[in-house]
N, C-alpha and C positions, 0 to 999 in steps of 0.2 A: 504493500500500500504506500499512496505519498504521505509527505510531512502532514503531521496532525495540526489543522487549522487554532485559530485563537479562537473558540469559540463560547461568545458573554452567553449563559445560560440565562433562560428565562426566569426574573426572577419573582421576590414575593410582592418589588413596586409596581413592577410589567405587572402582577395580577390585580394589583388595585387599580388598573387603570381602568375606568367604566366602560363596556362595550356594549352599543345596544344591538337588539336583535329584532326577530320578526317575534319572537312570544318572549320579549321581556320590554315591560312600559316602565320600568320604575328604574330609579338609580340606586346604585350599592350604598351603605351609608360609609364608608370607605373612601368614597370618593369625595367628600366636603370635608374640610378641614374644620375645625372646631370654629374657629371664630375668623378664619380669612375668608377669602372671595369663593364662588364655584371656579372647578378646573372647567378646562376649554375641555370638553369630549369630544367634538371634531378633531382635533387637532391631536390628543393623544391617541386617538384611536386611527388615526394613519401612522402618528408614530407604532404603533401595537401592530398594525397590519405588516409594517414594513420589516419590522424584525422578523415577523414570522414567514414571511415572503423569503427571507434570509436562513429562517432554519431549513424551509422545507426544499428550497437551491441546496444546502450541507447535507442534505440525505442521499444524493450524489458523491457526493466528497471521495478523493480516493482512500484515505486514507477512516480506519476505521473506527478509529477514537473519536474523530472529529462529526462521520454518522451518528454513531450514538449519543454525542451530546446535542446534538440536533434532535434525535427521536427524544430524547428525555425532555429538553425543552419544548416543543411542541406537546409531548404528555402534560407537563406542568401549567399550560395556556388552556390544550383544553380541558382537562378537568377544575379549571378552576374561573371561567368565563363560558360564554354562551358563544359560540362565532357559527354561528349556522350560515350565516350569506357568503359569509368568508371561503369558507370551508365548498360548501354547492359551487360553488366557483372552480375550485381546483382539487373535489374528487378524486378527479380521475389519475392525475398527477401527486396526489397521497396515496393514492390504492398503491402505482406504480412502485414506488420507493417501498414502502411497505413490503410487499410481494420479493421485490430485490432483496430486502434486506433480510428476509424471514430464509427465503432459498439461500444467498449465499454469505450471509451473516456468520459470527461466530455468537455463541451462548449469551452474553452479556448484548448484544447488537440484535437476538432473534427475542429474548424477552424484552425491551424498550419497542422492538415492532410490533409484535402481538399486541402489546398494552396500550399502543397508540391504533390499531386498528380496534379495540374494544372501544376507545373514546368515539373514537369517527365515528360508529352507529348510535352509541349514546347518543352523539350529538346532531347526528342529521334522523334520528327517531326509525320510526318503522314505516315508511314511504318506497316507492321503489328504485330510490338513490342506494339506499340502505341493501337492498335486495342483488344491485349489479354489486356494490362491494361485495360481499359475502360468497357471488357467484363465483368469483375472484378470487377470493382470498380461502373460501372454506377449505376447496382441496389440499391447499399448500398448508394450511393450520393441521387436516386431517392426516396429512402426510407426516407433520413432526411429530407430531403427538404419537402416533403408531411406530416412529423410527428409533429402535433400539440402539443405533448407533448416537443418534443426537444427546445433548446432554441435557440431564435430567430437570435443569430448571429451565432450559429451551422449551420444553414435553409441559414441564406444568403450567409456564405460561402461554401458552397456545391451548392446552385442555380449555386453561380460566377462557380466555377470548373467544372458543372457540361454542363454549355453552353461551355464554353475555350476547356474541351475534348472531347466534341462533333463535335466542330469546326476542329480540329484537325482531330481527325481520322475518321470522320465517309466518308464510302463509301455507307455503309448500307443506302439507303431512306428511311426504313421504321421507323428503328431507329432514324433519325434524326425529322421526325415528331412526333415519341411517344414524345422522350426529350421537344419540342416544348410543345406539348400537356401539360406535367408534370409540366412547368413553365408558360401555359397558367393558369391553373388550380390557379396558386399561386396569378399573378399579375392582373386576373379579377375580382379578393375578390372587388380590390379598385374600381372598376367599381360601386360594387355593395350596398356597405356601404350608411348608411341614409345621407342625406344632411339637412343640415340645413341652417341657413337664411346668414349664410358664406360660406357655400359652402360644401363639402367632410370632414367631421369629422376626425382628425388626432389619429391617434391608434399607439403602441408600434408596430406594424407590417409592418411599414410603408418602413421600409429599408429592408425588405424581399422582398415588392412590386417591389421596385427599383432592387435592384438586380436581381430579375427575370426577369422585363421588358427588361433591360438592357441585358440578356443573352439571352431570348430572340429573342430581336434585331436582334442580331450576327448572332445568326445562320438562322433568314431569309434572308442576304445576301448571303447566299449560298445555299437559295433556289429555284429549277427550276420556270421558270416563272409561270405559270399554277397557280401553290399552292402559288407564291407572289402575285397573282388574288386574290385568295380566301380569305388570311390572311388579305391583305387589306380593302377586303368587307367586314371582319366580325370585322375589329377593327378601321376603320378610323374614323367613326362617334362616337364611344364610348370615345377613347381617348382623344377629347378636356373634356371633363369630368374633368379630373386630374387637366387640368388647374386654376382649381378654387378651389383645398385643399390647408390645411393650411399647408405645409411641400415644402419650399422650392425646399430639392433636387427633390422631386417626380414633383412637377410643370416643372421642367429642365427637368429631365429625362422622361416625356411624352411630351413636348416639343420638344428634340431631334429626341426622334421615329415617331412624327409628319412630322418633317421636312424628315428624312429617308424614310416613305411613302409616300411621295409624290413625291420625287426624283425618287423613286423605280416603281411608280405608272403611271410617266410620262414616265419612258423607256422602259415598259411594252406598255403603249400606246399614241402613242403621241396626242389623241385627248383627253386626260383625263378630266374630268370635276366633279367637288366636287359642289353640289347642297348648301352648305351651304357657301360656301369660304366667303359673307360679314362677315355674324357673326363671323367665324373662326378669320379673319384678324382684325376685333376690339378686339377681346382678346388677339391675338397677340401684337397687339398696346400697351394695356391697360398694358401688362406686360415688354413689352419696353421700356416706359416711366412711371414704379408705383413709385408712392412720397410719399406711405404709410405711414402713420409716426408710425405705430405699429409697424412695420420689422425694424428687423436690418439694419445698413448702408449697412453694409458687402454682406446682403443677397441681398440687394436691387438693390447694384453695381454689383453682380454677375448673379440678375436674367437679368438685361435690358441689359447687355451684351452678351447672349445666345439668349436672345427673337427678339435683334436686329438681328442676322443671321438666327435667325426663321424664321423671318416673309420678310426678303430677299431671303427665298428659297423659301418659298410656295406664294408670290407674283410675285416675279420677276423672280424666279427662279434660282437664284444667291449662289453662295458659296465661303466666301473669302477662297481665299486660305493661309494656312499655308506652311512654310519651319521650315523643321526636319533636323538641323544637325548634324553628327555625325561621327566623323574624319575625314577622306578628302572630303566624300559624305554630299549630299544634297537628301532630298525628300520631297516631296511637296504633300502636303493632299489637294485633291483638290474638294472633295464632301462627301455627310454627310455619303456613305458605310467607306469610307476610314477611317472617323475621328472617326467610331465608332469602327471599328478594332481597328484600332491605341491606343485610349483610356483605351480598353479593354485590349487589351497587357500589355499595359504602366501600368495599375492598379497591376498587377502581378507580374509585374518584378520590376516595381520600377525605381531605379537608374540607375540600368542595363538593362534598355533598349535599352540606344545608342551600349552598346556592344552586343546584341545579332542582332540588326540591321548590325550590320558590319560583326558577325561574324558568326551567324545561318542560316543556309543554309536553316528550314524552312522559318522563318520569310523572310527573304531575298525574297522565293518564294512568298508568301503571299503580301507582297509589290511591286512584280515586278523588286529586285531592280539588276537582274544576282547574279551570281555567287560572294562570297566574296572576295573583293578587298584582291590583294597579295601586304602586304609592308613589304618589309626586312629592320634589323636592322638600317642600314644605313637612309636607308630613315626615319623612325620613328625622329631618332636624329637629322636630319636639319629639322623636322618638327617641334622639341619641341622648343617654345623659352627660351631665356636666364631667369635667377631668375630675373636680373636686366628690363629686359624689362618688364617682369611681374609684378614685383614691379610698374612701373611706368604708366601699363596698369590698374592696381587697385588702385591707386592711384587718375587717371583720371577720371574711373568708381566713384568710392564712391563720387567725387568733384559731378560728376551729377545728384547721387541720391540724396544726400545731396539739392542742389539748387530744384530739383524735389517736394522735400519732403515741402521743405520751401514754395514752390506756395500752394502746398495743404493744408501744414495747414494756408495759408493768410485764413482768412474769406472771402474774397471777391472774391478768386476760389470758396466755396462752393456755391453761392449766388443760381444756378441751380439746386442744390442739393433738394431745398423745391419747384419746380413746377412739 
């Protein structure tokens, strides 16, 4: 490759800079300074265009450092602004680079393009823009993901992008079950691995598995009931399986799709009945309350906290609800379809998820939540509070975390910690 370009990455001021779209009326409150004039938003938002006019020219680049700091920037822009006109514009000449850079990238250059090919449908929705990407780009995703020679976090992030664009645009049924089939293919390896007197041997492959279960997931939420029959018959009995390898995440993440089939399973039919539910429910248990002393705290605190709303779905049939909010709006995740979108998104986008909730007209769909709230200047500004209130709102905060902290490290909070 040639010399690796100077390449300014997109940064966190590039994303304050306000860009408006075809489904966003309102301005970020980011973009008004507390008490100086409004920014010019013509004029930084050609500044904004031109930079990224500039990364997406460096996705060419010879040299292959300098690609990927281009793909990352470009990631960083769009999941953290709206550029839908932007973007409809030059398509086809993102697919293009993308597609190059997935085919003859290396590991670090094939995950920064997958991740920017999941933004691109994000961001131009489910339309049939969306649908010539995907025609594009599926094979060459379905290709790494199935290639045993590729390396393994190239495979997982192409499994992630390759459920998220599926999710998106597919209209096609037949397509959406190959996709299925592709990532079935990937995450019933763990099915199949020897067991020993611990349980499921842990392998370097292990985060492939997850990822694909995980994508998946997803896209059997928006599967006709019929084929959410079949999937479940051919995977509910298998997957307590997971339950008992040595990889944390994978124990969570066949945990979660546990509880999502059963939820799925009962609205499908309400007289549903699982021949094993005791055994199920003491594994559940057992991972609810594990006081392993081999695991980490960390992992420990994390698994009995998952396994507890586990084993409250598939017993009681119960799901706490969460609240998401994000500017003026509220939304509330109230069963395991929702909180598995949700997640999925949120893994994507990152930071910028509260903003494309407010101001993405697909996601907005996808959540139910209408059409993106209109709020003019004005109103943004007796929304924002004052420095000094803030100050004294994080002042208050940190006194609590601070006392919070001091119970946990007492010795005698953890005393529960060894039963």
């Amino acid at each position: 490759g040639g010399q690796p370009r100077n390449v300014q990455p997109f940064s966190d001021e590039d994303a304050s800079i306000e860009t408006m779209s075809h489904c966003s009326g309102f301005s970020d409150p980011a973009s008004f300074t507390e008490d100086g004039p409004e920014v010019d938003e013509e004029a930084t938002q050609e500044d904004l265009e031109y930079k990224l006019k500039g990364f997406i020219d460096l996705t060419l680049d010879k040299s292959a450092k300098t690609r990927q700091a281009a793909l990352e920037s470009l990631k960083n822009a769009f999941s953290s602004k709206i550029l839908y006109e932007f973007i409809m514009e030059r398509r086809m000449t993102l697919t293009d680079s993308i597609e190059r850079c997935i085919k003859k990238g290396k590991s670090d250059e094939q995950c920064a393009a997958a991740g920017l090919a999941g933004l691109l449908c994000v961001q131009l929705g489910s339309g049939i823009e969306s649908e010539e990407i995907f025609k594009t780009l599926g094979p060459v995703l379905k290709k790494i993901v199935c290639d045993g020679t590729a390396s393994i976090q190239a495979r997982q992030a192409c499994a992630t992008c390759l459920g998220i664009c599926c999710f998106i645009v597919t209209d096609d049924i037949t397509e959406l079950y190959s996709t299925m089939e592709c990532l079935e293919t990937i995450f019933t390896k763990a099915y199949q691995r020897d067991r020993d007197t611990n349980g499921v041997s842990g392998t370097h492959n292990t985060v492939l598995h997850i990822s694909a279960l995980l994508a998946w997931t997803l896209l059997l939420t928006i599967c006709p009931m019929n084929e959410v029959k079949k999937k479940i018959e051919m995977h509910l009995y298998k997957l307590p399986g997971l339950l008992s390898c040595d990889d944390v995440n994978l124990r969570i993440a066949a945990g979660e799709t546990l509880a999502l089939l059963f939820e799925l399973a009962r609205e499908t039919d309400a007289d549903f009945f699982y021949e094993d539910m005791e055994l199920l429910t003491e594994k559940l248990r057992a991972l609810a309350t594990d006081g392993n002393k081999h695991r980490a705290k960390v992992d420990k605190r994390k698994q009995r906290s998952v396994f507890r709303d586990v084993l409250r779905a598939v017993e009681e049939r119960d799901f706490p609800t969460e609240t998401v909010k994000f500017g003026p709006e509220r939304m509330y995740i109230d069963c395991w379809v929702k909180k598995q979108t949700y997640d999925t998104f949120k893994e994507i986008l990152g930071s910028g998820m509260q903003y494309h909730l407010q101001s993405n007209e697909f996601l907005r769909n996808v959540f139910e939540l209408g059409p993106p709230v209109m709020l003019d200047a004005a109103t943004l500004k007796t929304m924002k509070i004052s420095r000094f209130e803030r100050h004294l709102y994080n002042s208050a905060a940190f006194k609590a975390r601070t006392k919070a902290r001091s119970k946990c490290r007492d010795k005698r909070a953890d005393v529960g910690e060894f039963f």
